[in-house]
N, CA, C and O atoms as CSV, one atom per row, in Angstrom:
chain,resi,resn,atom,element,x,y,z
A,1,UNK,N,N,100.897,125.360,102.882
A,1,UNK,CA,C,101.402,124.609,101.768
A,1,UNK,C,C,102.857,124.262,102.033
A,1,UNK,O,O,103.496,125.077,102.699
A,2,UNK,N,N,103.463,123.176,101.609
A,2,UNK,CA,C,104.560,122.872,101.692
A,2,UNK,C,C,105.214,122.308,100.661
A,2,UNK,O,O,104.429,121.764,99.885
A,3,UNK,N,N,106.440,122.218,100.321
A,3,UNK,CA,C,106.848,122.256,99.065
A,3,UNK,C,C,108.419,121.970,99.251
A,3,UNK,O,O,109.127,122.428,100.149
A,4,UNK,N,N,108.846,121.034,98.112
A,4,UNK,CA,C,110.638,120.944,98.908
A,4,UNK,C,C,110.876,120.269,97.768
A,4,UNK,O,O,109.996,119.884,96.998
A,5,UNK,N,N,112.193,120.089,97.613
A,5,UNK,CA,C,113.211,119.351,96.825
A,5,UNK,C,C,113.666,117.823,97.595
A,5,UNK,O,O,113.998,118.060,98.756
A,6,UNK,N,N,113.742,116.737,97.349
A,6,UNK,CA,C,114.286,115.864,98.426
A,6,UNK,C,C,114.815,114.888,97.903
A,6,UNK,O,O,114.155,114.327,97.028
A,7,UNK,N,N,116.346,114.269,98.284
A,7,UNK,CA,C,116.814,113.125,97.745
A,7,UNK,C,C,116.623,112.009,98.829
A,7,UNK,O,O,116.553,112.373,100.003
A,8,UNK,N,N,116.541,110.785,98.548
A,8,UNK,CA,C,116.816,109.538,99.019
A,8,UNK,C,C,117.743,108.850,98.776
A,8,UNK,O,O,117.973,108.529,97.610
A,9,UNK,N,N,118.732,108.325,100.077
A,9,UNK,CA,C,119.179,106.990,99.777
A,9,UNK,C,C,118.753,105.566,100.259
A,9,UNK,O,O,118.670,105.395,101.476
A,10,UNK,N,N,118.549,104.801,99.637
A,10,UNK,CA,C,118.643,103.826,100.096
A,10,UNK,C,C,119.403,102.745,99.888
A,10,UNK,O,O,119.765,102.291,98.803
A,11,UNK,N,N,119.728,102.182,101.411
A,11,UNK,CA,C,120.740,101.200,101.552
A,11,UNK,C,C,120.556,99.833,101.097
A,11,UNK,O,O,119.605,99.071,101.274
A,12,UNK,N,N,122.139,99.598,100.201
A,12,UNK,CA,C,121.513,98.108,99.442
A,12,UNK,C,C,121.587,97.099,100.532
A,12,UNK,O,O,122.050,97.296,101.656
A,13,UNK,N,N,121.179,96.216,100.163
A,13,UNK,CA,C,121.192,94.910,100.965
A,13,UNK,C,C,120.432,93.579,100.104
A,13,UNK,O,O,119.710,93.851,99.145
A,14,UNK,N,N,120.620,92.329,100.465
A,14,UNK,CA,C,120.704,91.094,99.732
A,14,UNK,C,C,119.087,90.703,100.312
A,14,UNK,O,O,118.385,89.966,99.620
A,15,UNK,N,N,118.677,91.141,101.354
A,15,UNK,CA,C,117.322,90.880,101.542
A,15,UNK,C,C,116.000,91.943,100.948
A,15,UNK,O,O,116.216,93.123,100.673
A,16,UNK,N,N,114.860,91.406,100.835
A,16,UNK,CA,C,113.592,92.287,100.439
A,16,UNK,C,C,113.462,93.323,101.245
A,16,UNK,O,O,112.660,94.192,100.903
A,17,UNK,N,N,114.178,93.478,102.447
A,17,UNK,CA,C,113.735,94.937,103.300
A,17,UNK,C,C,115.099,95.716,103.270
A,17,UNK,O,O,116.207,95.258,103.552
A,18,UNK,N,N,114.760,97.091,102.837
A,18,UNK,CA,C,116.097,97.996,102.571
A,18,UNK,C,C,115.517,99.073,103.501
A,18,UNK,O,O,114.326,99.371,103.402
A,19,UNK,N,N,116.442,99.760,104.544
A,19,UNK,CA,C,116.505,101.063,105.028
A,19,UNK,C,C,116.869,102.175,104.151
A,19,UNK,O,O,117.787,102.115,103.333
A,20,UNK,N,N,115.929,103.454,104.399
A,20,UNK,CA,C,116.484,104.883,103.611
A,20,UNK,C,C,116.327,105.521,104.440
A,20,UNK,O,O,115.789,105.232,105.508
A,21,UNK,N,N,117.023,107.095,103.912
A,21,UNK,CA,C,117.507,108.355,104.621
A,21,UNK,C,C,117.029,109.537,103.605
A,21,UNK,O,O,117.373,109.303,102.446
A,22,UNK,N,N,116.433,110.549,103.752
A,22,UNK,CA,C,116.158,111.186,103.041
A,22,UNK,C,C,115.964,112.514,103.205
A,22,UNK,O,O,114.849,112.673,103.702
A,23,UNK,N,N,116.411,113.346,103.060
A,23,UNK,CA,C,116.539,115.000,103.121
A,23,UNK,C,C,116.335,116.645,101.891
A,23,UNK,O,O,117.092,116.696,100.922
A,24,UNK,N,N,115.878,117.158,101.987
A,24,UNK,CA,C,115.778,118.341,101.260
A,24,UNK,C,C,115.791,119.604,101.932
A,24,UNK,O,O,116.059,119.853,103.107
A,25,UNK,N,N,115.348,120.608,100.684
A,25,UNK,CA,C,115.187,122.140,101.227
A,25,UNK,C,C,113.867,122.201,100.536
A,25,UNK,O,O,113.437,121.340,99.770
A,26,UNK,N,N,113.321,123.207,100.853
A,26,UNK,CA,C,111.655,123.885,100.418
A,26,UNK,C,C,111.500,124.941,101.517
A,26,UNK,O,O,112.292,125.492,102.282
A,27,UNK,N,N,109.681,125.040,101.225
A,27,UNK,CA,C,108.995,126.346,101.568
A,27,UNK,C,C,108.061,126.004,102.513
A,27,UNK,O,O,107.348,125.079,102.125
A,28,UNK,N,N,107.825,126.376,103.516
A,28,UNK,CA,C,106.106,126.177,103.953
A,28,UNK,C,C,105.450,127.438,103.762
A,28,UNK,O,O,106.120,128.379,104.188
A,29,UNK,N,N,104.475,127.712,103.313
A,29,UNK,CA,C,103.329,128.557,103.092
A,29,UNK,C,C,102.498,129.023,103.609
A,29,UNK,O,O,101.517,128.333,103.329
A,30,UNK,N,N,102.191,129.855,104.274
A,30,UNK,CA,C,100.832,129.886,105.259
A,30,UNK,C,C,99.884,131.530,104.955
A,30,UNK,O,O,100.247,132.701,105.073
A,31,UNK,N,N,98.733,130.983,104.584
A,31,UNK,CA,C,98.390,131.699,103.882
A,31,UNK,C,C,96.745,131.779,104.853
A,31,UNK,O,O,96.415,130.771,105.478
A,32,UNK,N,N,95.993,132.815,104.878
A,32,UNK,CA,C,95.002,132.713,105.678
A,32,UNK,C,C,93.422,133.798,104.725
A,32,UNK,O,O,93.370,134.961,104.323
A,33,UNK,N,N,92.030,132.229,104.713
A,33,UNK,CA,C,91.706,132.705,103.694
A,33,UNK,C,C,90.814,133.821,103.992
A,33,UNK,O,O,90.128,134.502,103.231
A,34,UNK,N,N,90.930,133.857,104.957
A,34,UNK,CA,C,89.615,135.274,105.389
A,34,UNK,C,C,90.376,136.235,105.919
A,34,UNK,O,O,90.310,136.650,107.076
A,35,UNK,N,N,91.253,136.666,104.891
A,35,UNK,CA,C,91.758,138.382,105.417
A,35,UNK,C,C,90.683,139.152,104.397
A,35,UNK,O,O,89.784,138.850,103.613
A,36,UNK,N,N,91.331,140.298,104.893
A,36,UNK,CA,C,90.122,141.390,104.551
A,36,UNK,C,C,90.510,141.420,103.326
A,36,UNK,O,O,91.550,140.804,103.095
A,37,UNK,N,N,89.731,142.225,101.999
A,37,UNK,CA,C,90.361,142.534,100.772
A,37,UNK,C,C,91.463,143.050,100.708
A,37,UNK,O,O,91.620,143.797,101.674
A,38,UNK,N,N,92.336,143.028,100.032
A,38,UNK,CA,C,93.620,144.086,99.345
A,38,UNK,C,C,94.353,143.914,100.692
A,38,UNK,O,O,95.083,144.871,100.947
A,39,UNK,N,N,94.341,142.826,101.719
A,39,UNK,CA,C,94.863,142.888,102.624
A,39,UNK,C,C,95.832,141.220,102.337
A,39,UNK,O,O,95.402,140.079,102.164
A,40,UNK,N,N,97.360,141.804,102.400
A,40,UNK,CA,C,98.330,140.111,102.122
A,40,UNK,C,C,98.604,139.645,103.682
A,40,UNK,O,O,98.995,140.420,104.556
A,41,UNK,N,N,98.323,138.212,103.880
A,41,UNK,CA,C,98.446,137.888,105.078
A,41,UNK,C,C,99.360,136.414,105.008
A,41,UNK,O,O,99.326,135.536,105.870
A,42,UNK,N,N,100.145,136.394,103.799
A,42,UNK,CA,C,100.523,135.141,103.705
A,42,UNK,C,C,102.134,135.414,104.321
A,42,UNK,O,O,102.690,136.438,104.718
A,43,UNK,N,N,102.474,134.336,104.226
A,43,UNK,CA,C,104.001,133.784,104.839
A,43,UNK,C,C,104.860,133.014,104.181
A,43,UNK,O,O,104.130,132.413,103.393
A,44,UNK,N,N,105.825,132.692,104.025
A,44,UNK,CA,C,106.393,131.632,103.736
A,44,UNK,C,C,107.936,131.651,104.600
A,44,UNK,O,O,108.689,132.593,104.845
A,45,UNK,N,N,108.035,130.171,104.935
A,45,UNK,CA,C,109.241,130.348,105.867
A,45,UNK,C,C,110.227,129.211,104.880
A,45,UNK,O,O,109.832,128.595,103.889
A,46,UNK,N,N,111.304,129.178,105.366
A,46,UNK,CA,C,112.246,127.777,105.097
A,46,UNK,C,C,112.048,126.699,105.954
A,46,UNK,O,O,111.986,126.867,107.172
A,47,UNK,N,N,111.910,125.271,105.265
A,47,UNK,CA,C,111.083,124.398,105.405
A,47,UNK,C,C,112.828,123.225,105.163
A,47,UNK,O,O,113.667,123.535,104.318
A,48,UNK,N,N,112.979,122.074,106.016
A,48,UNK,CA,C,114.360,121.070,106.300
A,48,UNK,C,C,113.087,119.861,106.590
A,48,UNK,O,O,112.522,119.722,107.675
A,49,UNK,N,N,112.759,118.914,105.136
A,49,UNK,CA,C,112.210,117.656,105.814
A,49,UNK,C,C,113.570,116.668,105.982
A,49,UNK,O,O,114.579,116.854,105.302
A,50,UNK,N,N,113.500,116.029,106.577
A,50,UNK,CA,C,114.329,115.063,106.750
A,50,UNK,C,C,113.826,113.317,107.311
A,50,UNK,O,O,113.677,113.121,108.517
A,51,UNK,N,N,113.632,112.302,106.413
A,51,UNK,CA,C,112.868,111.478,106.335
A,51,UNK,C,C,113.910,109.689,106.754
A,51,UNK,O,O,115.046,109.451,106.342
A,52,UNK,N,N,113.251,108.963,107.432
A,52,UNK,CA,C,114.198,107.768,107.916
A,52,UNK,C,C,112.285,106.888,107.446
A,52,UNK,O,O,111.091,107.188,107.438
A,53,UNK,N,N,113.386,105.500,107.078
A,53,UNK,CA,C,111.915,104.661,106.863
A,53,UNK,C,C,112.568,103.014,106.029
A,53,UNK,O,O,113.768,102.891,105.784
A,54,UNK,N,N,111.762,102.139,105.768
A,54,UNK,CA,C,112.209,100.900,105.366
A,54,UNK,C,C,111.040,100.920,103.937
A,54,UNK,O,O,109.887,101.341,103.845
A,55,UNK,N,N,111.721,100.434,103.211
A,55,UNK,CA,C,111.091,99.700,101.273
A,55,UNK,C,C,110.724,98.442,101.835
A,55,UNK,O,O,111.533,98.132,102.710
A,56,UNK,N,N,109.734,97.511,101.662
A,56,UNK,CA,C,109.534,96.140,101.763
A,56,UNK,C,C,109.574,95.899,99.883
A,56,UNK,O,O,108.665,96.436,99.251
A,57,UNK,N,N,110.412,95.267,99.278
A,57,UNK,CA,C,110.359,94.860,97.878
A,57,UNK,C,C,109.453,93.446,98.065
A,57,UNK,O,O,109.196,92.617,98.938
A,58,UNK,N,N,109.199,93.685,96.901
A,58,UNK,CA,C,107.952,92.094,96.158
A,58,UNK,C,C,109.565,90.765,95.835
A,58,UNK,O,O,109.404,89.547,95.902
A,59,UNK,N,N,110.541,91.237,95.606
A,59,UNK,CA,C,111.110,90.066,95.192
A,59,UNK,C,C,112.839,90.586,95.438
A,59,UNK,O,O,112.837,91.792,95.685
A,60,UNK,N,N,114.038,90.098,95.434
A,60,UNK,CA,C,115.233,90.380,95.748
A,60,UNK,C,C,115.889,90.978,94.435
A,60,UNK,O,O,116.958,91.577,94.322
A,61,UNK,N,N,115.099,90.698,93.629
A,61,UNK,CA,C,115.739,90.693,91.887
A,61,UNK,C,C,114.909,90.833,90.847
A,61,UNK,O,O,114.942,89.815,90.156
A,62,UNK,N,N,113.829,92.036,90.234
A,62,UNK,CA,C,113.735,92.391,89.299
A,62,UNK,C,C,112.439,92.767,90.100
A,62,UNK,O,O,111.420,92.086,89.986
A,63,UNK,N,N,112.498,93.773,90.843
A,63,UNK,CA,C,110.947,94.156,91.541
A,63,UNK,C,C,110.096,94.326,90.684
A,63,UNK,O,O,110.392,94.666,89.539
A,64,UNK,N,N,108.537,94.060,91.197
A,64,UNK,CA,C,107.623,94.743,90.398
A,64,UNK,C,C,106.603,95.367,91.510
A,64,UNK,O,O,105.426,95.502,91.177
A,65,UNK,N,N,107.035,95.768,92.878
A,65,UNK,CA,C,106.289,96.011,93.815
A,65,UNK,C,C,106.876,96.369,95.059
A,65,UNK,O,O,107.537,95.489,95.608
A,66,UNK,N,N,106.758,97.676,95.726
A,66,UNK,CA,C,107.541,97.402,97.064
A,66,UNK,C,C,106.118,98.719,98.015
A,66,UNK,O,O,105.415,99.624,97.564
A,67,UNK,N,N,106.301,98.116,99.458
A,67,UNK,CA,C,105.732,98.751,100.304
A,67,UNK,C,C,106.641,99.965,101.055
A,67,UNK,O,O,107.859,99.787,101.072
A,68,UNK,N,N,106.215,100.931,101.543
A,68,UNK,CA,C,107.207,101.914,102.064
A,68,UNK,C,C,106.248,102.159,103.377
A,68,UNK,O,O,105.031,101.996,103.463
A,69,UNK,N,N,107.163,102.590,104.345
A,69,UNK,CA,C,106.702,102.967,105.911
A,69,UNK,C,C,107.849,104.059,106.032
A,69,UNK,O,O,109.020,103.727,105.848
A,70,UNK,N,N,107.490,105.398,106.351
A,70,UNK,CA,C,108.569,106.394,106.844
A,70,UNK,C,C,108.301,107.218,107.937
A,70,UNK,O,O,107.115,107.214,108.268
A,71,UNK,N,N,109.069,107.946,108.617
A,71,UNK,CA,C,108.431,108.817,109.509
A,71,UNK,C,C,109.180,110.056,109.246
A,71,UNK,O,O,110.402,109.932,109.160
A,72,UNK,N,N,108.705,111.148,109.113
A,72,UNK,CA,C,109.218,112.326,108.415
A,72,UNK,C,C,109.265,113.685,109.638
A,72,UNK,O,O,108.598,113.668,110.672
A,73,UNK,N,N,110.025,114.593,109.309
A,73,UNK,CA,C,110.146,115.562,110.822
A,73,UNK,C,C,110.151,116.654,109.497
A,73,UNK,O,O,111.187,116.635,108.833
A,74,UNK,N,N,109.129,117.558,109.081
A,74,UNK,CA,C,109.435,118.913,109.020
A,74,UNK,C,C,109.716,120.062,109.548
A,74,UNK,O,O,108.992,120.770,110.248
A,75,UNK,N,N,110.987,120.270,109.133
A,75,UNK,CA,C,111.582,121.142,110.090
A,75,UNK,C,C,111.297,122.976,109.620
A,75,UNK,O,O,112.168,123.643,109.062
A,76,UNK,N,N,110.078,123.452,109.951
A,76,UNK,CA,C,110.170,124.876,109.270
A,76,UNK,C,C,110.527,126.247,110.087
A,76,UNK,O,O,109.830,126.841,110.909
A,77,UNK,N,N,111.362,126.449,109.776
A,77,UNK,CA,C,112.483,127.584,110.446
A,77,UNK,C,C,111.157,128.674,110.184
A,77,UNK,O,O,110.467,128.792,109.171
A,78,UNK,N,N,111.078,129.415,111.489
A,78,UNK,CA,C,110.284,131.153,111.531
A,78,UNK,C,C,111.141,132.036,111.651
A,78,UNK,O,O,112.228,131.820,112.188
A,79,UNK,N,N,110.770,133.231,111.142
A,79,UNK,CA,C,111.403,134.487,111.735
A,79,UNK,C,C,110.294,134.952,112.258
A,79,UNK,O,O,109.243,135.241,111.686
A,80,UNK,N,N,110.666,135.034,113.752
A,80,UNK,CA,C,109.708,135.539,115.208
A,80,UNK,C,C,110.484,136.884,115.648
A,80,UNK,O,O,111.641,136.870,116.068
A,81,UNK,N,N,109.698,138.052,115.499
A,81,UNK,CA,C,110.070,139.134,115.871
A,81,UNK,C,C,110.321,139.322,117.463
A,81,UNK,O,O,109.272,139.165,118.088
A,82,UNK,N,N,111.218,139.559,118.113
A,82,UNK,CA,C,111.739,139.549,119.657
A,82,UNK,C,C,111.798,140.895,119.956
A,82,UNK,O,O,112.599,141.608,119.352
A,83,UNK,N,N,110.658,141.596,121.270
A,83,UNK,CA,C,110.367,142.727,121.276
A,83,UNK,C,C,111.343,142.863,122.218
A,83,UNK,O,O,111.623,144.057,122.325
A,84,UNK,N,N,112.052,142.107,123.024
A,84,UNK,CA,C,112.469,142.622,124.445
A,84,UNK,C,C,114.727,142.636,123.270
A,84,UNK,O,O,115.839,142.748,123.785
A,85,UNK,N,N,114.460,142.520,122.220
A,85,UNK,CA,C,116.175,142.633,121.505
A,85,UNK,C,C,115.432,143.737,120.555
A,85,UNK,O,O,116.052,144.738,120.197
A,86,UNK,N,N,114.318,143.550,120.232
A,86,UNK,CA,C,114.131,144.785,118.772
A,86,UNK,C,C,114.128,143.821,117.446
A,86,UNK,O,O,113.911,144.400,116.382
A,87,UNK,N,N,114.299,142.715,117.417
A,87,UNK,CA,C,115.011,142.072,116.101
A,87,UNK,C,C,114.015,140.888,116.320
A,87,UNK,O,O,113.200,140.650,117.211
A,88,UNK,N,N,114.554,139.930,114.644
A,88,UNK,CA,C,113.861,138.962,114.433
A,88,UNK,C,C,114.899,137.553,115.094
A,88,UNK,O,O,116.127,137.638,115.081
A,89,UNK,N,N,114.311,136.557,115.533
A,89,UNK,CA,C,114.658,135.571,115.785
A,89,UNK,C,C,114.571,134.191,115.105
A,89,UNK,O,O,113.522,133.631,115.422
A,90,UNK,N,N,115.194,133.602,114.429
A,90,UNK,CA,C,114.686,131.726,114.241
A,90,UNK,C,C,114.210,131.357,114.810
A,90,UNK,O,O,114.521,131.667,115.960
A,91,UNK,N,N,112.993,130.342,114.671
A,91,UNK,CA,C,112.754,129.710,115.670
A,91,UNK,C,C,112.418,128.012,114.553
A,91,UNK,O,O,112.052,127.911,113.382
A,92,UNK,N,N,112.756,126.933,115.602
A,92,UNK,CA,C,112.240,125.611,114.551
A,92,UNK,C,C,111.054,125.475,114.836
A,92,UNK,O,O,110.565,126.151,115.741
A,93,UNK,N,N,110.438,124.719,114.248
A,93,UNK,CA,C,108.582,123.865,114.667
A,93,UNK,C,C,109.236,122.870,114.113
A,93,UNK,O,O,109.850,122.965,113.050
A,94,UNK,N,N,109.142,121.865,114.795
A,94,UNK,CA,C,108.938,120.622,114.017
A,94,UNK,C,C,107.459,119.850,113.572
A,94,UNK,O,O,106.640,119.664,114.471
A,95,UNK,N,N,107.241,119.552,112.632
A,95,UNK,CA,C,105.955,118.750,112.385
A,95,UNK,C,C,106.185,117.481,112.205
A,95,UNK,O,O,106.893,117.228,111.230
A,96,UNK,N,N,105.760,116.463,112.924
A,96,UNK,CA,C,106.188,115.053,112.326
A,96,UNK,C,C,105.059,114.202,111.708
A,96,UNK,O,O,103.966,114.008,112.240
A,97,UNK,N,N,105.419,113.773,110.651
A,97,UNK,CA,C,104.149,112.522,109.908
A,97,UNK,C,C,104.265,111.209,109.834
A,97,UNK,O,O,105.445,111.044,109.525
A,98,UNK,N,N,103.805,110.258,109.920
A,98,UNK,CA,C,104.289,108.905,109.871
A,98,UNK,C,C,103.272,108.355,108.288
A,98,UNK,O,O,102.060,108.211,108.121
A,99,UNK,N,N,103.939,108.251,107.767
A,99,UNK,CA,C,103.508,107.379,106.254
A,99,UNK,C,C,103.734,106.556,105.873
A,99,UNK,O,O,104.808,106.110,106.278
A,100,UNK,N,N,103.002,105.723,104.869
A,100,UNK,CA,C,103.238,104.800,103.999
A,100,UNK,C,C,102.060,104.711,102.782
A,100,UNK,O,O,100.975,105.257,102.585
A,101,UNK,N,N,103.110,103.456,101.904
A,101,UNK,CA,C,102.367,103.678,100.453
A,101,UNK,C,C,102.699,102.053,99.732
A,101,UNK,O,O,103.235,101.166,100.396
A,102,UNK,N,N,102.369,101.907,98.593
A,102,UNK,CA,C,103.076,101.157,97.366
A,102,UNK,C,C,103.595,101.754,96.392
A,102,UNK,O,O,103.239,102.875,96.030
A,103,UNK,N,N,104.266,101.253,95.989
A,103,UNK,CA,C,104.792,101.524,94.592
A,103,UNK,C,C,104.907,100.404,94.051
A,103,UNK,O,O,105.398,99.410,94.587
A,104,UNK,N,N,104.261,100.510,92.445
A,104,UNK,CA,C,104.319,99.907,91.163
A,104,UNK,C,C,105.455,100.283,89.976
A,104,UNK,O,O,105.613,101.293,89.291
A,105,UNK,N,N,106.137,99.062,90.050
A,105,UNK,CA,C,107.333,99.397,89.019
A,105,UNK,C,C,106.795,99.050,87.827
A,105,UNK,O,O,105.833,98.283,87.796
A,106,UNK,N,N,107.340,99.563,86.697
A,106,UNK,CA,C,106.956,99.318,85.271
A,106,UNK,C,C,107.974,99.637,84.160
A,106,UNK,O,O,108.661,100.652,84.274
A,107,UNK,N,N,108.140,98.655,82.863
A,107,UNK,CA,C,108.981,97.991,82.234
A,107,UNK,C,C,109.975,96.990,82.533
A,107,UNK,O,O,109.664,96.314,83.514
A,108,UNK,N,N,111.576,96.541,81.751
A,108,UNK,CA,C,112.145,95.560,81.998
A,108,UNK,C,C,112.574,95.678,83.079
A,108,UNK,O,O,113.227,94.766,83.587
């Protein structure tokens, strides 16, 4: 499971296609469903998405429609136990997704 907080900016500009930047904090989850009873096998680590991508708007001035394309890198930090120090280590994974969608605006 994954889970995060995330802001966007996006950059103005006078044409229908705008670039954004987008970043948060969250959780990833990992949870596994065939442990034995009374047995906890879940996880959760700290989770850095950080998102780059373009808005296509329906119009320059009073949208009622825009397309989105992004490509996203989740970044979820482990603590990996290191037998040859005794101790736990960070480690990153990155996961990357490539998306898109619409969005429907609504009212004035």
């Amino acid at each position: 499971f994954l889970y995060s907080a995330e802001v966007d900016y996006t950059f103005p500009s006078p044409n229908r296609l705008h670039f954004f930047l987008g970043g948060g904090v969250g959780g990833a989850t990992v949870r596994l469903d065939d442990a034995p009873s009374g047995f906890d096998d879940s996880e959760t680590d700290f989770l850095v998405p950080l998102a780059a991508g373009i808005k296509l708007f329906s119009r320059t001035v009073r949208q009622s429609w825009a397309f989105r394309a992004e490509v996203r890198d989740n970044i979820v930090w482990r603590d990996r136990f290191a037998p040859e120090e005794g101790d736990r280590d960070p480690e990153a994974t990155h996961n990357i997704e490539l998306s898109g969608g619409f969005s429907f605006f609504f009212g004035p």
